[in-house]
Structure formats: structure tokens, C-alpha cells
C-alpha positions as CSV (number, residue, x, y, z in Angstrom):
1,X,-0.8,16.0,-7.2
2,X,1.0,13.1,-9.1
3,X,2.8,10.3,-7.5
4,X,5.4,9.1,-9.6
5,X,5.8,5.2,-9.8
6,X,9.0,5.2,-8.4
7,X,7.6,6.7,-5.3
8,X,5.2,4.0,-4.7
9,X,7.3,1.2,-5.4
10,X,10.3,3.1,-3.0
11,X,7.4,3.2,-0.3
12,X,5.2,0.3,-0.7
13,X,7.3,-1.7,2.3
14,X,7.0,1.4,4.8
15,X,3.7,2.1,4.1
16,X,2.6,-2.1,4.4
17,X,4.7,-2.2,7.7
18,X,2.8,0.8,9.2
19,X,-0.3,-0.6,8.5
20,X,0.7,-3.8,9.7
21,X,1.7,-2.2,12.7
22,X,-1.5,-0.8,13.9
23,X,-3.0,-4.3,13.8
24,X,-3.0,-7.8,11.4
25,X,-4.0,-7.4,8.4
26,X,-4.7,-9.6,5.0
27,X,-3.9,-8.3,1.3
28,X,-7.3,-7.1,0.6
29,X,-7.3,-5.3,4.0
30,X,-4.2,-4.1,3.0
31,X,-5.0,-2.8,-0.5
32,X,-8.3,-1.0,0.7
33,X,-5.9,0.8,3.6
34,X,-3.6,1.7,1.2
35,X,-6.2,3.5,-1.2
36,X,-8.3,5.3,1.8
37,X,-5.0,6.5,3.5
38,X,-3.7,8.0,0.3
39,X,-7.2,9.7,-0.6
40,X,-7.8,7.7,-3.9
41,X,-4.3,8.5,-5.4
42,X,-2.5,5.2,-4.9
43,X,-4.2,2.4,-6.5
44,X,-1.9,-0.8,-6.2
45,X,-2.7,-4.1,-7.7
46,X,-2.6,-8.0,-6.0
47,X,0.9,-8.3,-8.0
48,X,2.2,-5.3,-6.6
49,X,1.3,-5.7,-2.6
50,X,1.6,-10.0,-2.7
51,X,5.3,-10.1,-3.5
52,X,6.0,-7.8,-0.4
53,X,4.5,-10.0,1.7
């Protein structure tokens, strides 16, 4: 399945706030949560995930 880029960047705050919810976190925390909750298909980058926080 693709996920347009448009999607990610639409739910890159929800998805950082529900993993911030279930505990603190740091960016590479963050980035490694993103990629094992998605299965592999969202890959973000330090510029995309450090400006959200």
C-alpha cells in the first residue's frame, strides 16, 4: 500500500502525540516507534519529526 506524503505530513502530530502518550519519549525513540508501528512503510527523517517537537 502507498502512503502519500501528504498523509504523513497531515498525521505526523497525531501519530507523535499518541506515542507520547503512552510514555516520554526522545526523537530517536520516536523515529524507531514510528517505523515499527507503521510496518516499515513510514520512514521519517530528523528534519521531519524535530520541527514538531
Amino acid at each position: 500500500m502507498f502512503i502519500g506524503k501528504d498523509l504523513v505530513a497531515a498525521s505526523a502530530t497525531p501519530i507523535v502525540l499518541g506515542i507520547l502518550a503512552e510514555g516520554e519519549s526522545y526523537g530517536y525513540a520516536i523515529l524507531k516507534r514510528v517505523n515499527e508501528l507503521s510496518g516499515g512503510r513510514i520512514t521519517w527523517t530528523d528534519g521531519m519529526l524535530y520541527p514538531l517537537l
